[in-house]
C-alpha positions in Angstrom: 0.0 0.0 0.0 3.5 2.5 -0.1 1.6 4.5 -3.1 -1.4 4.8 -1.1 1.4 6.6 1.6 3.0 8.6 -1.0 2.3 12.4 -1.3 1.3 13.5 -5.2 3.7 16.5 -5.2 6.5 15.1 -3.8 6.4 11.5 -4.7 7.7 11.0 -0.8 6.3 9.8 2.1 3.5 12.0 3.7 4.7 14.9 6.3 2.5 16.1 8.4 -0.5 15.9 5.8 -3.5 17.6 5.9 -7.1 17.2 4.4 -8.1 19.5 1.4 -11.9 19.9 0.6 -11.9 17.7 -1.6 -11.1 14.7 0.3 -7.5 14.7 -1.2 -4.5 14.7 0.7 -1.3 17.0 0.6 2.1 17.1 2.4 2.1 20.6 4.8 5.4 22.3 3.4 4.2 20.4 -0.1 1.0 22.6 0.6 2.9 25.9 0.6 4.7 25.3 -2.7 1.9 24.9 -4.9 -0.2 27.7 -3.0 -0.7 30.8 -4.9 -1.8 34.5 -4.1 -5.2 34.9 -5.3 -6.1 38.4 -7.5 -8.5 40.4 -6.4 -11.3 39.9 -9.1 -11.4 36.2 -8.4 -11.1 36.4 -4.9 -14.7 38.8 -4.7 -15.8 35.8 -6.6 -15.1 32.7 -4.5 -16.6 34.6 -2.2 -19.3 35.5 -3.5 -19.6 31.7 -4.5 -19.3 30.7 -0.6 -21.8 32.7 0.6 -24.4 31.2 -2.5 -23.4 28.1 -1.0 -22.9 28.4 2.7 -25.8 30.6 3.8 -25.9 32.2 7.6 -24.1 29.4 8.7 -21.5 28.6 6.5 -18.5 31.3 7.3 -15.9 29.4 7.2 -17.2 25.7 6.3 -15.0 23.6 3.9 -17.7 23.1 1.4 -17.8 27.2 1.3 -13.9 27.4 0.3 -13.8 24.8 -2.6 -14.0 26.7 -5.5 -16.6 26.3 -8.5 -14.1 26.4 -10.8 -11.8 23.6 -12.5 -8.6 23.5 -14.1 -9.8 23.6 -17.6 -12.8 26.6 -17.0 -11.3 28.8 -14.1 -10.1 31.5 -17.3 -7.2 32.4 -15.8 -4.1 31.7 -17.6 -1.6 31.6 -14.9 -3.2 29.1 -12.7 -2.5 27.3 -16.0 -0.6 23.6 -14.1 2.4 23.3 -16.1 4.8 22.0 -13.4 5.3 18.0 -12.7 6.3 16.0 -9.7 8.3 13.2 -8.9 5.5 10.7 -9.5 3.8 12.5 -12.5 1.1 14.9 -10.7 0.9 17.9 -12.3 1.1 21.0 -10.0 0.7 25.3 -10.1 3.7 26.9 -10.8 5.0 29.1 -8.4 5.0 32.4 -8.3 7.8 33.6 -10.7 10.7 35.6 -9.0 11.9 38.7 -9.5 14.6 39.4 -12.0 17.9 38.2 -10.6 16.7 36.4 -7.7 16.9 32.4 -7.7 13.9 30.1 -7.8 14.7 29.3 -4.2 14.1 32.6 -3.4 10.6 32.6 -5.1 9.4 29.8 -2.9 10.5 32.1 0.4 8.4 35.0 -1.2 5.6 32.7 -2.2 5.5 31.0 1.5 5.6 34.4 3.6 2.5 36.0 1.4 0.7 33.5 2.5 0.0 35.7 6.1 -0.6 38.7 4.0 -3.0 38.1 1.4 -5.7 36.4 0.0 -4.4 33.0 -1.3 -5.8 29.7 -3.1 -4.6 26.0 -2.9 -5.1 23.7 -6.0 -5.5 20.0 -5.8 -2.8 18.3 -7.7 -5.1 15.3 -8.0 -8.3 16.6 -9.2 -7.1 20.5 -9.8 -9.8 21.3 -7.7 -9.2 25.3 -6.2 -9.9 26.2 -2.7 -9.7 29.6 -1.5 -7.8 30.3 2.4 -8.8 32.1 5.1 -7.5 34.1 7.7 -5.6 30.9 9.3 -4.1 30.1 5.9 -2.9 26.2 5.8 -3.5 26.1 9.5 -7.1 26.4 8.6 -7.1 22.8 6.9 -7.1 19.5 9.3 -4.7 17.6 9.7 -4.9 14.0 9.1 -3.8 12.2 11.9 -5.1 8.7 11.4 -2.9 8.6 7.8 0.3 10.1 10.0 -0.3 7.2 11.9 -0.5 5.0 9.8 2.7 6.0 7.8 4.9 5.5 10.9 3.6 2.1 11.5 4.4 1.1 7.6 8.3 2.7 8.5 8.3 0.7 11.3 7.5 -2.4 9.3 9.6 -1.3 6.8 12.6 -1.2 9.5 12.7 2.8 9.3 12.4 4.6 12.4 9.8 7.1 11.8 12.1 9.4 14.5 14.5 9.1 12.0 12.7 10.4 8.8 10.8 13.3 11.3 14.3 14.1 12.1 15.3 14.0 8.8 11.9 16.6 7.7 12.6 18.8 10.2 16.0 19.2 10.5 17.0 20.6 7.3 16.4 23.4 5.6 13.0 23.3 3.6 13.9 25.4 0.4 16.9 24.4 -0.5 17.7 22.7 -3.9 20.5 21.3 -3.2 20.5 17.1 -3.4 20.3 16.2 0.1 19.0 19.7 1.6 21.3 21.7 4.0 21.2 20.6 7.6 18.5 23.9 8.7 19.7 27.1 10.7 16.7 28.5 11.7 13.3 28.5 11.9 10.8 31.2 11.2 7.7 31.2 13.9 5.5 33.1 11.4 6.1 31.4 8.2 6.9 28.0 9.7 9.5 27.5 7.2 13.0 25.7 8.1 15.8 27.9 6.5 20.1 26.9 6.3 21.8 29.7 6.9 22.4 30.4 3.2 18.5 30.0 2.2 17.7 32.7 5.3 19.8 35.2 3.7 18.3 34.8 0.3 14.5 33.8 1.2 13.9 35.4 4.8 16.3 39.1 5.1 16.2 40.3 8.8 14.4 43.4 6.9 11.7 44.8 5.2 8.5 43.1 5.7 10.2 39.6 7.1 11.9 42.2 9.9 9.4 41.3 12.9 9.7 37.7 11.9 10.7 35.9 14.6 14.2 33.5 14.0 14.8 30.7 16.5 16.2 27.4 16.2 15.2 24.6 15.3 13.6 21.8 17.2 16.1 19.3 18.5 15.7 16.0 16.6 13.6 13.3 18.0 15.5 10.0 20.6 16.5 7.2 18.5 14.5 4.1 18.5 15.9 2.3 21.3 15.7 5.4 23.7 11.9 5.6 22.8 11.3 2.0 23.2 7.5 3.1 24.6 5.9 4.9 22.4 4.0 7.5 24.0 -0.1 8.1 24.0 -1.8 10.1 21.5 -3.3 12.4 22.1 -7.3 12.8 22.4 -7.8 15.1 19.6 -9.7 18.3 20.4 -11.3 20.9 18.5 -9.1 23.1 16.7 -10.9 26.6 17.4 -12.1 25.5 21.1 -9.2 25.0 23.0 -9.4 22.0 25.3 -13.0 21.1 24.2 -13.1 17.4 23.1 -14.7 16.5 19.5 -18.4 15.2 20.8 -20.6 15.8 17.6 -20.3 15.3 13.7 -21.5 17.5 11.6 -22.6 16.0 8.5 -23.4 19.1 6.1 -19.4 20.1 6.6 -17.9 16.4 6.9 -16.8 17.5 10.0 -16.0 16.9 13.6 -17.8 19.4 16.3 -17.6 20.2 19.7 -20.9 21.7 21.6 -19.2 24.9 21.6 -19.6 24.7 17.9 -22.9 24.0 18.3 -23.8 27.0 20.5 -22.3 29.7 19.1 -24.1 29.7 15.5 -21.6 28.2 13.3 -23.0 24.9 13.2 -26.1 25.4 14.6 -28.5 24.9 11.6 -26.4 22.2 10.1 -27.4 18.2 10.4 -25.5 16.9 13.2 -25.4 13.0 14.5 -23.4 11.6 17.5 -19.9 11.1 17.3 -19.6 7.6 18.0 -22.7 6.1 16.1 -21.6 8.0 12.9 -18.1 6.6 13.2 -19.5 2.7 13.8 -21.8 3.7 11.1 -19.1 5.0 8.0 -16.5 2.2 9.5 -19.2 -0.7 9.1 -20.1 1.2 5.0 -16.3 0.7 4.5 -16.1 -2.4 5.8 -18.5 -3.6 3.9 -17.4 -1.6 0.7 -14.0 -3.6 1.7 -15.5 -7.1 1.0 -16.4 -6.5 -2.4 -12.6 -5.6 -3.4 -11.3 -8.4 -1.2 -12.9 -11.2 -3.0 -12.2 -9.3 -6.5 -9.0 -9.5 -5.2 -8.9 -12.8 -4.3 -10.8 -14.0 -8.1 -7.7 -12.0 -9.6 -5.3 -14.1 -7.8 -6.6 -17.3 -9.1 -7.3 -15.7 -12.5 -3.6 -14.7 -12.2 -2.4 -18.8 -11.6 -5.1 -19.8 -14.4 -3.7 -17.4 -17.0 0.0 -18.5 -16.0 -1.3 -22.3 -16.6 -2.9 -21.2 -20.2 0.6 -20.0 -20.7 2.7 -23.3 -19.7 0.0 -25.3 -21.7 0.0 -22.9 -24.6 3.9 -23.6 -25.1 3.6 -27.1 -24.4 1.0 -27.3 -26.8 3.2 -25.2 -29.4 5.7 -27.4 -29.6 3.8 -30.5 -29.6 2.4 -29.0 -32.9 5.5 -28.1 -34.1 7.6 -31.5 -33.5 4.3 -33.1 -35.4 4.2 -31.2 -38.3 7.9 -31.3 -39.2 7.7 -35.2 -38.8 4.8 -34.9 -41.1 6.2 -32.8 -43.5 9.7 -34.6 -43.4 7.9 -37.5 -44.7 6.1 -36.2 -48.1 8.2 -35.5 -51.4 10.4 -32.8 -52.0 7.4 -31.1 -53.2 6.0 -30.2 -49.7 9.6 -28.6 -48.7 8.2 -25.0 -49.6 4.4 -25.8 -47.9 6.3 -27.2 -45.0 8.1 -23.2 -43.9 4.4 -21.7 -44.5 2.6 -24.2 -42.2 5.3 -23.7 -39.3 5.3 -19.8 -40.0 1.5 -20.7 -39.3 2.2 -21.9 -36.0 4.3 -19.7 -35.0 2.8 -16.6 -35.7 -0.4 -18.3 -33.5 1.6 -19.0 -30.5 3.0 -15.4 -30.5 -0.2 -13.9 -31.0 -1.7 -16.1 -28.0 1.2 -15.7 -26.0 1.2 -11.6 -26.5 -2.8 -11.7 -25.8 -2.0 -13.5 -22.4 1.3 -11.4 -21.3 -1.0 -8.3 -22.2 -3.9 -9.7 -20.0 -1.6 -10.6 -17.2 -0.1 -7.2 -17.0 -3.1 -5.6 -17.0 -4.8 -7.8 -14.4 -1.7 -7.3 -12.1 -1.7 -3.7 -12.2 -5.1 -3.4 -11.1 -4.2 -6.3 -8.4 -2.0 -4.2 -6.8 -4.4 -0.9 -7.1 -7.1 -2.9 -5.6 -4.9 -4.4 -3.0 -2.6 -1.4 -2.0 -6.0 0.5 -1.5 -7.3 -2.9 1.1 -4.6 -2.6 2.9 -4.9 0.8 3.9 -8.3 0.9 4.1 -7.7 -2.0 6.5 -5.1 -0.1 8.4 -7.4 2.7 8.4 -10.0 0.4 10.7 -7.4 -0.3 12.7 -7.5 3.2 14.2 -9.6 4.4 17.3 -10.0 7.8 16.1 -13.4 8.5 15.4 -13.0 12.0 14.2 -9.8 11.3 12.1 -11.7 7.8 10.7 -14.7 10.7 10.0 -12.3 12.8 7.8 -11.3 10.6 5.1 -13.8 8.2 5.6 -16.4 9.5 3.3 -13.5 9.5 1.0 -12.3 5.9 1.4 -16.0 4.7 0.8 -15.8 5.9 -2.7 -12.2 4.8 -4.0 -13.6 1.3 -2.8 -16.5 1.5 -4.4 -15.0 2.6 -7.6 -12.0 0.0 -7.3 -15.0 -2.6 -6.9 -16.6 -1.5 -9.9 -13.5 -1.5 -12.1 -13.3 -5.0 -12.8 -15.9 -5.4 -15.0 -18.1 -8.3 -16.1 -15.6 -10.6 -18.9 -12.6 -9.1 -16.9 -11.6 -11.7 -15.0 -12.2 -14.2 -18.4 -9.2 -15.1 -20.3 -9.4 -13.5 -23.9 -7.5 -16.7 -25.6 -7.5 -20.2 -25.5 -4.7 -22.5 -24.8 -5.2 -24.7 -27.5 -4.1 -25.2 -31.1 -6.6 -26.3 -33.3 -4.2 -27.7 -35.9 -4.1 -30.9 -37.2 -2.2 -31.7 -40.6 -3.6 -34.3 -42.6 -0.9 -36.3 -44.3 -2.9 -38.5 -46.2 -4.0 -35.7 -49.4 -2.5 -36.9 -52.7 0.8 -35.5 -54.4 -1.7 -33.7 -56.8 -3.3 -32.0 -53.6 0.3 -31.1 -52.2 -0.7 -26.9 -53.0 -3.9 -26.9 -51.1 -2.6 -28.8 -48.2 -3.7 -26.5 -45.1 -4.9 -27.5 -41.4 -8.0 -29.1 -41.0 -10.6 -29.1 -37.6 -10.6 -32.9 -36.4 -11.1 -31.9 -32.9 -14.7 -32.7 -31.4 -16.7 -30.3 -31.1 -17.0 -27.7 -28.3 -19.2 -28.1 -25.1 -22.4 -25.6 -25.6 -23.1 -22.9 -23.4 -26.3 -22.7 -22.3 -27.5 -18.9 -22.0 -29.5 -19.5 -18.9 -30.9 -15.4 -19.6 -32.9 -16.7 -22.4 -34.2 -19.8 -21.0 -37.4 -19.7 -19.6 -40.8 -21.4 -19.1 -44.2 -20.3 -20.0 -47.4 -22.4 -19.4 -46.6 -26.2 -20.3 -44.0 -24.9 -22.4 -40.0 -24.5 -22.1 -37.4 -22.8 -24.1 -33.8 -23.1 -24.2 -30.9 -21.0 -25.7 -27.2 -22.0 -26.0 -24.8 -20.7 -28.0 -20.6 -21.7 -28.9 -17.7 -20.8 -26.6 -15.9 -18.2 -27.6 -12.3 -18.4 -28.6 -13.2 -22.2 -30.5 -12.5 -22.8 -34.2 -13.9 -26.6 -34.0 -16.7 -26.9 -36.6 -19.9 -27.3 -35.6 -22.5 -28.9 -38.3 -25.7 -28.9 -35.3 -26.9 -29.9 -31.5 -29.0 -32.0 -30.3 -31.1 -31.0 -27.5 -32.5 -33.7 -25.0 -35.1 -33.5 -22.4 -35.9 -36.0 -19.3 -39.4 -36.9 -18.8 -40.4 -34.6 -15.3 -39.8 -37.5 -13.2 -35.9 -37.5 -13.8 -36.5 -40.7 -16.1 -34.3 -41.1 -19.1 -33.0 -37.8 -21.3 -34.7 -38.2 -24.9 -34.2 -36.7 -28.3 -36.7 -33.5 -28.6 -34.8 -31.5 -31.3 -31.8 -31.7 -33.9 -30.8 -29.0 -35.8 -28.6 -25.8 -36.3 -30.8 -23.3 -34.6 -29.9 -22.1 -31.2 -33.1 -21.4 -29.7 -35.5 -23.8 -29.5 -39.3 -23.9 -27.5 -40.9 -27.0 -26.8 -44.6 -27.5 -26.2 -46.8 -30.0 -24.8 -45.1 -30.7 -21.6 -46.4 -31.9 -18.2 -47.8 -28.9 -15.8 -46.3 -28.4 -12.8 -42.9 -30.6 -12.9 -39.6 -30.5 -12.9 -37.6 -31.0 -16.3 -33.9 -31.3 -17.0 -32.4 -30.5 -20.4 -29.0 -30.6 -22.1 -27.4 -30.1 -25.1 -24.8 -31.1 -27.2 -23.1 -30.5 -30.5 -22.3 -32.4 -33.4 -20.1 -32.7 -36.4 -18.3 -34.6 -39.0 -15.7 -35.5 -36.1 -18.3 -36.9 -34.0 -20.3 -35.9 -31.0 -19.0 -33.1 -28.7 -19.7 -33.5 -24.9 -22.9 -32.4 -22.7 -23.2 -29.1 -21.6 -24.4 -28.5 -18.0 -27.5 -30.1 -17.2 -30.6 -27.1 -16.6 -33.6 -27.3 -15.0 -36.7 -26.2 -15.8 -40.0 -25.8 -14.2 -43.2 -25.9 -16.3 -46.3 -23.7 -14.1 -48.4 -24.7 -11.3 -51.6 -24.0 -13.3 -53.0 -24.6 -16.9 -53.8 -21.9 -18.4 -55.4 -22.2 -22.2 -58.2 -20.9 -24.3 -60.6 -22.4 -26.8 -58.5 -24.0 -29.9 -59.8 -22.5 -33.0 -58.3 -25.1 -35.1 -59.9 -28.0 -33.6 -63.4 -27.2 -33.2 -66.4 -27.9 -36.0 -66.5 -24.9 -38.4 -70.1 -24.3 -36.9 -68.6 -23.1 -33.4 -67.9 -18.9 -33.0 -65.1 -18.4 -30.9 -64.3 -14.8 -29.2 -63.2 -12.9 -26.7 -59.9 -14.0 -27.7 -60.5 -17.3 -28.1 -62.3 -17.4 -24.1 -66.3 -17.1 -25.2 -67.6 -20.0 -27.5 -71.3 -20.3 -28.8 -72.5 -21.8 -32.4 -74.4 -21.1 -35.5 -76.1 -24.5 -35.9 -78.8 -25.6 -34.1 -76.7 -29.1 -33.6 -74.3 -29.8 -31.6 -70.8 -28.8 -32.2 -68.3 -30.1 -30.0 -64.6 -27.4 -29.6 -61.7 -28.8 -28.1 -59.1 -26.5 -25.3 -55.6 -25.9 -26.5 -53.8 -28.1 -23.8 -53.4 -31.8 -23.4 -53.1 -33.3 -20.0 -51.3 -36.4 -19.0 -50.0 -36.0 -15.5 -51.5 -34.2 -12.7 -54.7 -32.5 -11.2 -56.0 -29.9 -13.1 -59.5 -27.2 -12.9 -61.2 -25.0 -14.9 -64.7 -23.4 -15.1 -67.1 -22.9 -17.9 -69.5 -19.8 -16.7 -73.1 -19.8 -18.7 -73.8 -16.4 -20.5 -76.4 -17.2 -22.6 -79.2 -20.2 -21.9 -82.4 -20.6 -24.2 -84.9 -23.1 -25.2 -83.3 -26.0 -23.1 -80.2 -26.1 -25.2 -78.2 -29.5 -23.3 -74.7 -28.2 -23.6 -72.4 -30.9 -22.3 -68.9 -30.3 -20.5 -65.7 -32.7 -19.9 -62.8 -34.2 -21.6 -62.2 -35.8 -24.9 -59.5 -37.6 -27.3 -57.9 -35.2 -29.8 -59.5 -37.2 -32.6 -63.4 -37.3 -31.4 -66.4 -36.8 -33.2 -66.7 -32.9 -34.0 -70.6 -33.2 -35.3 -72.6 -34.9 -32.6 -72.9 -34.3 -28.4 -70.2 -35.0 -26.5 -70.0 -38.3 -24.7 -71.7 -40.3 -27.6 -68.7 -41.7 -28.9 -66.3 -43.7 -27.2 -63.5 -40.6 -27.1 -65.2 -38.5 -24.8 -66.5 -38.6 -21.1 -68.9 -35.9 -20.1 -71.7 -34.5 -18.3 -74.5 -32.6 -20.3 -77.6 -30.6 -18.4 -80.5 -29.3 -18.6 -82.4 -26.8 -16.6 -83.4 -29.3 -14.1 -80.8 -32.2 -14.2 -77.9 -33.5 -15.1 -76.2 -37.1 -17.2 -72.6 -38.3 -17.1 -72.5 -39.9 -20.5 -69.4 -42.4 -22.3 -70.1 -44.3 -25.6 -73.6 -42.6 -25.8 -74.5 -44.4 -22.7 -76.2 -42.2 -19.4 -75.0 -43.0 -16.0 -76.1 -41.5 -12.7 -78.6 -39.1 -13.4 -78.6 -36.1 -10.4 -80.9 -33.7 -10.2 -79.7 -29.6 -10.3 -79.1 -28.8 -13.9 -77.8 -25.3 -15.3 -79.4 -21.4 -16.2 -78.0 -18.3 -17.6 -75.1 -17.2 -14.8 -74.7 -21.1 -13.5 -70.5 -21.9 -13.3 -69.8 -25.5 -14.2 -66.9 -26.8 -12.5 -64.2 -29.4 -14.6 -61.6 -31.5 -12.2 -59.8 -33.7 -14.0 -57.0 -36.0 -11.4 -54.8 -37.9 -13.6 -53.2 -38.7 -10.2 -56.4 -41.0 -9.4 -57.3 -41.0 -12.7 -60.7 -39.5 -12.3 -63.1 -37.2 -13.4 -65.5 -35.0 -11.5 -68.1 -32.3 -12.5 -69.4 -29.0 -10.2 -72.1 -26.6 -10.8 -72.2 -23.8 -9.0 -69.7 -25.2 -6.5 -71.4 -28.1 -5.5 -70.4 -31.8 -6.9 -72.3 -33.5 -8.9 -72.9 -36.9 -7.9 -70.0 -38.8 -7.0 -67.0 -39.6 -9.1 -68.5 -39.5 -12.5 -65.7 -41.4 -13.9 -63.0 -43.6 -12.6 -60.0 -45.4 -14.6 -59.2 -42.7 -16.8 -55.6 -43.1 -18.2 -54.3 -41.5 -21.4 -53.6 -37.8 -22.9 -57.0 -35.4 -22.6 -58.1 -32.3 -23.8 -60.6 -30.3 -22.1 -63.6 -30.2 -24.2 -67.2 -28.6 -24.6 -70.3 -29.3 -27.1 -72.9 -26.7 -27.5 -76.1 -25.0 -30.2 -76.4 -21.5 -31.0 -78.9 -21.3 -27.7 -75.8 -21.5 -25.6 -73.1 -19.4 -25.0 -70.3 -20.3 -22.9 -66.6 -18.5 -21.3 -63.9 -20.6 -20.1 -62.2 -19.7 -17.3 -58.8 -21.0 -17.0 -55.2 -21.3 -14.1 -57.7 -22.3 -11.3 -56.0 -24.0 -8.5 -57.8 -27.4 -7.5 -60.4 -26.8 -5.3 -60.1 -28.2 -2.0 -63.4 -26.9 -0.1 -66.4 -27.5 -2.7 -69.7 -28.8 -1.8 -70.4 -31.9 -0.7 -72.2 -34.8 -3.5 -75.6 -34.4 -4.3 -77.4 -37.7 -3.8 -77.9 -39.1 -7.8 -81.3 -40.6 -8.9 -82.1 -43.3 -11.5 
């Protein structure tokens, strides 16, 4: 995680950072190098923009310094970043020096008119402007969790943090010299370190620097092993209330608050929440946010070993290739000399190209590796911290980089873009005469299908499957063959062969439980399963009238839901399903009933009689009414007669158990008789005959009753 430690000006370690508004952080002496004096014109502006944005109570909020204004539309030319640092950011230049003077001198002049006048600060990250205030740097937190943390990563590291404080604060800050000048003195209004030669230059004892006040500088920390107990930190305390302890977040500035704070006005109108639950509540956010990354992390490092396998195999597999076709090739007539370089040139050129595919894809999955897990490991060290007001700082922050690091690795990323096989196999068996179209041929078998489980779905007593090739496969494929088991997990049969990709199958069970596969074919032979899918068909039947199967007579509407007839005969229409398996319902609701017309309801075969009652042949079982009573009828012969028969508004009730392989009527709820028929076995189709003094809606995907009426007692 060093680059997550690393200042972006200086390309060092941070010292003494401190939190800009947005969220960024910047070294404190980096801070006064790339802060500029602010002219007038803009400086009515940003204020002007901070009191837009931070109403009554907003004086001197963080939100109300950050400036509206980016790098690329602020207008003015010399805020223009031009500069670089060590590690690529680019920064402001500084403020040019007068003529003769050196640009160590500059930096001086740029740091002490930073008391004086109205300055701005630039983000080197996200160029980003924020204006300063009366306190100037001092004004901007510092971030003590992160200066924790980066002495307990020297200390892993071996460095004594002492040492490198030592090192930052005993020599002189300006000098550009390579290593700096041990420092002479330090400046208590500029906070600068100066060497004696850099004072005389940067800081004169005259002018405006002449009530400066030059002391010297602090003595350098004990070594390690004389500070063998590290001392305790400090409970942090608010910054412009002495003494008063952080007690309150306030979450319109991002910001810890005392009650003083509170009280006198400056925070008084903003949202505030309790220090403690708010920090539980953004450390459990990141923790979370944390997960995410960690098992990204963890799928990169096995995609990382699986890529670095493809390799191995792709160079075993290259010269397996190669030692095959040059004993092939040795073996034909002089002829084949010349084929013989293009077909290894062939080879070649694919083994390169897959090899450069794979480095690219492993360099590019290790660099965002180690973003991914530089930033988890200082998140994590971050968590380690009891600071709740520090955590609270960059907190907000942190969430974000996670969340974005998360999102980077996209779907396909963690795929591999290249396979490690060759599919080349040289045929040696062509005739002398064929020698100048000799060229690889596919022998392999063909590919497992992928079954695109997004497009497979159910609907009804229906399913549809979609597969489609692997990627990155050159094996011909001529067609598949899909099988499907028979909803009891019986043996896989043949439902489709073919070329298409897509295919929907009708006709199936209701309510079970299917399992399909696929696999390919080809001249080579027959390519292996796919995954086995499974598929189940609804709970309910739900079907209309079939327009195709019923006697021309019959007038079908409603789409296909409201039947009546033409013909004063009966004319028998068949329902769209078929049912082999399972207990199924429906109801048939009387709209129309004149001049006792004896409809009959039930279940036929899909070949019965179209022109006559249903029930007189022998491929239908039904029960037909009247106004007054009602007949089961099979083969044109009447069983159980019970009285109750049918009017306009009656509902006629169809339950047809294939389960116990009966058949029962209602009307109006209430059962008709007992079972009207038993021992029914086969495929059915719910049917319905009727004259044009009847007209009839189906209602269909009823759930089997369970609480009807009880039998009414039959007659002769």
């Amino acid at each position: 995680m060093e680059e997550e430690l690393k200042c972006p000006v200086c390309g060092s370690l941070f010292r003494e950072p401190i939190i800009l508004p947005c969220s960024h952080n910047v070294c404190l002496p980096c801070a006064r190098t790339i802060a500029v004096q602010t002219p007038d014109g803009e400086q009515h502006l940003a204020n002007a923009a901070g009191g837009l944005g931070g109403g009554a109570a907003g004086g001197g909020d963080h939100a109300d310094k950050l400036s509206l204004y980016s790098e690329t539309d602020s207008g003015y030319g010399s805020y223009t970043p031009s500069l670089k640092s060590p590690n690529g950011v680019r920064v402001l230049p500084m403020v040019p020096a007068p003529p003769g003077s050196s640009a160590a001198a500059a930096r001086g002049a740029a740091c002490s008119s930073l008391s004086s006048s109205s300055s701005s600060i630039t983000c080197p990250q996200c160029h980003r402007s924020a204006s300063l205030d009366h306190r100037g740097l001092r004004g901007f937190q510092r971030n003590r969790l992160l200066e924790a943390i980066v002495q307990r990563y020297q200390q892993g590291r071996g460095t004594a943090p002492g040492a490198s404080a030592a090192v930052a604060v005993a020599v002189c800050q300006l000098c550009d010299r390579t290593p700096p000048e041990p420092a002479a003195a330090l400046c208590e209004q500029c906070d600068v370190l100066y060497c004696a030669a850099c004072q005389l230059k940067c800081h004169p004892s005259r002018g405006p620097f002449a009530k400066h006040r030059l002391v010297q500088p602090p003595p350098p920390p004990a070594p390690p092993e004389a500070a063998a107990a590290p001392a305790a930190r400090k409970f942090p305390t608010c910054p412009e209330h002495d003494m008063e302890n952080y007690s309150m977040y306030c979450v319109s500035c991002r910001s810890p608050v005392c009650y003083l704070c509170l009280e006198e006005g400056r925070h008084g109108k903003h949202e505030v929440k309790p220090l403690g639950a708010t920090w539980k509540q953004h450390k459990a956010q990141l923790s979370q946010a944390l997960n995410g990354v960690s098992d990204k992390a963890k799928e990169a490092k096995e995609f990382l070993v699986q890529l670095k396998n493809i390799l191995q195999q792709i160079q075993e597999n290259g010269l397996d290739y190669e030692a095959c076709l040059v004993a092939q090739c040795d073996a034909l007539v002089e002829a084949l000399t010349r084929q013989k370089a293009k077909l290894l040139t062939k080879v070649t050129k694919e083994r390169e190209h897959k090899l450069k595919m794979v480095w690219d894809q492993i360099n590019h999955c290790t660099l965002k590796l180690r973003q991914s897990t530089g930033l988890m490991e200082y998140c994590l060290e971050v968590m380690k911290e009891n600071d709740p007001s520090g955590f609270l700082q960059i907190s907000d922050a942190l969430i974000k980089r996670v969340q974005l690091s998360q999102e980077q690795w996209v779907k396909g990323a963690l795929e591999p873009k290249v396979s490690a096989e060759f599919d080349l196999t040289l045929d040696s068996e062509p005739l002398l005469q064929a020698i100048h179209q000799l060229d690889f041929i596919q022998m392999k078998l063909p590919p497992v299908p992928l079954l695109q489980l997004e497009k497979c779905c159910t609907r009804n007593n229906s399913v549809t499957l979609a597969w489609r090739t692997p990627p990155f496969t050159h094996s011909p494929v001529d067609g598949y063959i899909l099988e499907l088991d028979d909803g009891d997990g019986g043996q896989f049969r043949e439902v489709y062969v073919g070329k298409e990709t897509l295919c929907t199958i009708d006709g199936l069970h209701f309510n079970s439980t299917y399992n399909a596969r696929v696999k390919a074919f080809s001249t080579a032979g027959l390519g292996p399963y796919s995954k086995t899918v499974v598929l189940q068909t609804s709970d309910v039947a739900w079907f209309t009238f079939d327009p195709n199967s019923g006697h021309r007579d019959i007038i079908l509407s409603n789409d296909n839901q409201t039947a009546t007839c033409s013909s004063y005969d009966d004319r028998v229409v068949l329902g769209t399903a078929a049912f082999s398996k399972g207990a199924h319902y429906w109801e048939l609701h009387v709209d129309r009933y004149d001049n006792h017309p004896d409809p009959a309801f039930g279940v036929a075969r899909a070949s019965v009689a179209k022109d006559m009652m249903l029930g007189k042949d022998d491929r239908a079982w039904a029960m037909y009414v009247d106004n007054h009573r009602s007949w089961f009828m099979h083969c044109n012969s009447h069983t159980n007669r019970t009285e109750g028969g049918v009017c306009k508004g009656a509902t006629v009730g169809v339950l047809l158990d294939l389960n116990k392989h009966t058949l029962t009527f209602f009307i109006n709820g209430q059962q008709q008789g007992p079972t009207a028929f038993s021992h029914v076995d086969g495929v059915f189709m719910p049917a319905l005959s009727l004259n044009r003094n009847v007209q009839v809606t189906l209602h269909t995907g009823l759930e089997v009753p369970t609480n009807l009426g009880r039998p009414k007692l039959s007659g002769n």
